[in-house]
C-alpha positions in Angstrom: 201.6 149.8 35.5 203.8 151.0 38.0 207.7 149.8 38.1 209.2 148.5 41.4 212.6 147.3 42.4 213.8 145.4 45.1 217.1 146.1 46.5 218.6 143.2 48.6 218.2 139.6 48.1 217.6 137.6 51.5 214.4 136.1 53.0 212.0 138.9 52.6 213.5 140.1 49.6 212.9 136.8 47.5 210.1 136.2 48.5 209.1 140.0 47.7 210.5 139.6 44.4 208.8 136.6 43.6 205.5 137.6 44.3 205.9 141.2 42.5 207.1 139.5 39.1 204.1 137.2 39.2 201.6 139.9 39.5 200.8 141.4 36.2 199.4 144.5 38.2 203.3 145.6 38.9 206.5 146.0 36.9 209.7 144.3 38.2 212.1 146.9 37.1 215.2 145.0 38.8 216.4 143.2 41.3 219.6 144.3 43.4 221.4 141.2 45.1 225.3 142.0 46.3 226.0 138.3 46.0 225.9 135.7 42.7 223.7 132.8 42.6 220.7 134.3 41.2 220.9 132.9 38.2 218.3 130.4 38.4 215.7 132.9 39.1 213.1 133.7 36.0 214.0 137.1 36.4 217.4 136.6 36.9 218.0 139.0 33.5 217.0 141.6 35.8 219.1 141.3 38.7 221.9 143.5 39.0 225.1 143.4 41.6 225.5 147.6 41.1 223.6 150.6 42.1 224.5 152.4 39.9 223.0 150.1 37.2 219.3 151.0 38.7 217.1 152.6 36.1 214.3 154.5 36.2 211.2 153.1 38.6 208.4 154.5 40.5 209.2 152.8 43.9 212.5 151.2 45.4 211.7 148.8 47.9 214.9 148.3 50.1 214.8 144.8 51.3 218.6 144.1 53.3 219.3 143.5 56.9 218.5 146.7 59.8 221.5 147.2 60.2 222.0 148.1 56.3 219.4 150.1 55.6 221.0 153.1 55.9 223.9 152.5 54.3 221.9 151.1 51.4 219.4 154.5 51.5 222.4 156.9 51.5 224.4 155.1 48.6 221.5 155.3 46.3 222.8 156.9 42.5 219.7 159.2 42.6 217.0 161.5 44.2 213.6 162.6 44.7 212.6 158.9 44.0 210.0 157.2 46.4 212.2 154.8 48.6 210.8 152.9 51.5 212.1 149.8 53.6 210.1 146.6 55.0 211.8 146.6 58.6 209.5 146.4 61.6 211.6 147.6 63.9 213.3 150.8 61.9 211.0 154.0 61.6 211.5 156.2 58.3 214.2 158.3 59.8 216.8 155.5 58.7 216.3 156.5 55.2 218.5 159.0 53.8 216.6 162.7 53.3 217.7 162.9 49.1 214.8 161.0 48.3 210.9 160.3 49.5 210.5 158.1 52.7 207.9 155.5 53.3 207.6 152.0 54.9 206.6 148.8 53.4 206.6 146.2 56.0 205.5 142.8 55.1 204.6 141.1 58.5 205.3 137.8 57.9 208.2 135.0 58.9 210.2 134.3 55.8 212.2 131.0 55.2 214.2 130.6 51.5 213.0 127.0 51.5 209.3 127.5 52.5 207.1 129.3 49.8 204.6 131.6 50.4 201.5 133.4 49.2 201.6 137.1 49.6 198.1 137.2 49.1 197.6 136.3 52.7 200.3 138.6 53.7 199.5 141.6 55.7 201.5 144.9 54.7 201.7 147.5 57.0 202.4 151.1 54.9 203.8 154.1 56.0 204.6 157.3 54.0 206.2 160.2 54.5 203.6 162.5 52.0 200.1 161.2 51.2 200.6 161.1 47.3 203.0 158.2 48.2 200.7 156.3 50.2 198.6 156.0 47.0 201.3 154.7 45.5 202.4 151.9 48.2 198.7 150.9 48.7 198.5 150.5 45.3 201.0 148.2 45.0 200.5 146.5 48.2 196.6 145.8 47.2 197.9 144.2 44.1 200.1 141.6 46.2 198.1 140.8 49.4 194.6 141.3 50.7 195.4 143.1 53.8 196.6 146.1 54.1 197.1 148.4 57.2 198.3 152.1 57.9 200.5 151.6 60.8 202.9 154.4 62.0 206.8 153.8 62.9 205.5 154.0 67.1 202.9 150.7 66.0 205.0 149.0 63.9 207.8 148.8 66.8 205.4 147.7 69.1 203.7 145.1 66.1 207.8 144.3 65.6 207.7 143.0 69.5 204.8 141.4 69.6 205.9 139.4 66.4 208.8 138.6 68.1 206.7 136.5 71.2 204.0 135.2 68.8 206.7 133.8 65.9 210.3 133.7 66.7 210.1 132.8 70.5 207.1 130.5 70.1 209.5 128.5 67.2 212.4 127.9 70.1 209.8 126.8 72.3 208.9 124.2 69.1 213.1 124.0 68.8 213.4 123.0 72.7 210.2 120.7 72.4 211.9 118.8 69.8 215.4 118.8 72.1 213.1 116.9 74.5 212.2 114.5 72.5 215.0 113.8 70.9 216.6 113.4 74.5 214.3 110.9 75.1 213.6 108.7 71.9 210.3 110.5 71.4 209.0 111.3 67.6 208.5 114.9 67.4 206.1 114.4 64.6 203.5 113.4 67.4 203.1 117.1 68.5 202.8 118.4 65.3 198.7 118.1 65.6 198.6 119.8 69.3 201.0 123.0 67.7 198.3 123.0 64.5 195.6 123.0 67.1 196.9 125.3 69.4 197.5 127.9 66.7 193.8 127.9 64.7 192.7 128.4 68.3 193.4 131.7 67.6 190.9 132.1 64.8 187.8 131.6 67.1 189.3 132.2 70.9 191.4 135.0 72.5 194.7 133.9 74.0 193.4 134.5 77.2 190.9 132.0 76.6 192.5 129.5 74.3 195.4 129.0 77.4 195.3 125.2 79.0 198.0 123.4 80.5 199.4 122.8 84.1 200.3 126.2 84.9 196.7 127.9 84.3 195.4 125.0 86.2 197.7 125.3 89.0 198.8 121.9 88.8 201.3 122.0 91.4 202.3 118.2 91.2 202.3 118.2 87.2 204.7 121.2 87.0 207.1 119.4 89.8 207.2 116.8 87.8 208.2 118.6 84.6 210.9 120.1 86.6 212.1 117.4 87.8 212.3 115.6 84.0 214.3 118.8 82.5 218.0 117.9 82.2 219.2 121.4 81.2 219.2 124.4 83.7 217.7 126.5 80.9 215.2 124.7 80.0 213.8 124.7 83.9 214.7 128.4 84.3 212.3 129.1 81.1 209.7 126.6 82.5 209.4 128.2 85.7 209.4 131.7 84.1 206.5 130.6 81.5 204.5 129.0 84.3 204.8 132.1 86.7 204.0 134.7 83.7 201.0 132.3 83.3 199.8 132.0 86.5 200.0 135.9 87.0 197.9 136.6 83.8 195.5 134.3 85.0 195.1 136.9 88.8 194.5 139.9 86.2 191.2 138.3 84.7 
């Protein structure tokens, strides 16, 4: 069985820790969280607020913010251990050189009040030597179903286009619910066009799957709109959503 650790405590890392102690394939060594509160956890026995209280495992999986990774990597108590990081946009340079590099990015958005399977779960790897991959896949297979070899150059680019397709499409949802509110709308009744729109995607390219006023060229529809937006933002991103639309539609 091999033993894992996950140092850090936010989103990715719960979630992360959750799904590793409930796999009997994998050993939860420990659990490193900075902060109290984990007590209600069931492995909460396990989870130290020290690095130097790490004990021996076969992979550290460092789980904290981008801009911590480094400082996390380089304060380690030990070398020569396999240590990788699950941050899209941070190739395996960030890690500090004492111990093994590798990558274990979990592309997925992670919310502490939303549960999650991991089984569905893709996790790109990345490893400095081959033996390691072993390792990673190994552990990765055990939590999720999908499993990719993606390089630091991919998985910026993946990091991007995760970016458009998660966070930016939720403050489109965000300013779609601002509309309503504004005008006494229930936001619940778009909740069936955003299911729709996104299983499009199992059966249809984007390309394809695209409807609306812009790919129509629905001049009088999209006046209209414009003229409805209070906020300046809101028509600035309109117009720029529209345009981007219409010029993707000249290119097929």
């Amino acid at each position: 069985m091999i033993k894992v650790s996950v140092i850090g405590f936010g989103n990715v890392a719960r979630h992360l820790a959750d799904a590793i102690d409930s796999c009997p394939k994998i050993d939860l060594v420990q659990v490193y969280s900075r902060t109290s509160g984990a007590e209600t956890f069931p492995y909460s026995g396990r989870i130290i607020s020290r690095l130097d209280d790490l004990h021996e495992a076969d992979l550290y999986i460092i789980a904290v913010s981008d801009v911590a990774v480094r400082e996390v990597s380089e304060s380690l108590p030990f070398s020569g251990k396999l240590v990788v990081h699950t941050a899209g946009s941070l190739d395996m340079e960030a890690l500090d050189g004492r111990n093994r590099k590798g990558v274990f990015y979990p592309l997925q958005t992670f919310s502490k009040k939303k549960a999650i399977s991991f089984r569905t779960v893709p996790l790109c790897l990345e490893t400095q030597f081959e033996a390691d991959y072993e390792v990673l896949h190994t552990v990765a297979s055990s939590l999720s179903e999908t499993i990719y070899a993606i390089d630091s150059s991919q998985r910026k680019a993946l990091h991007v286009a995760a970016v458009f397709v998660s966070n930016f499409t939720n403050h489109l949802y965000k300013l779609g619910n601002d509309i309503c509110q504004e005008h006494a709308v229930p936001f619940e009744i778009l909740k069936p066009l955003i299911a729709e729109t996104a299983d499009k995607i199992r059966t249809l390219t984007p390309a394809e799957a695209q409807t609306g006023p812009a790919i129509r060229n629905d001049i009088n529809t999209i006046a209209a709109h414009l003229g409805l937006l209070t906020q300046p933002e809101q028509r600035q991103l309109y117009e720029i959503m529209t345009t981007s639309i219409q010029n993707e539609r000249k290119k097929l």
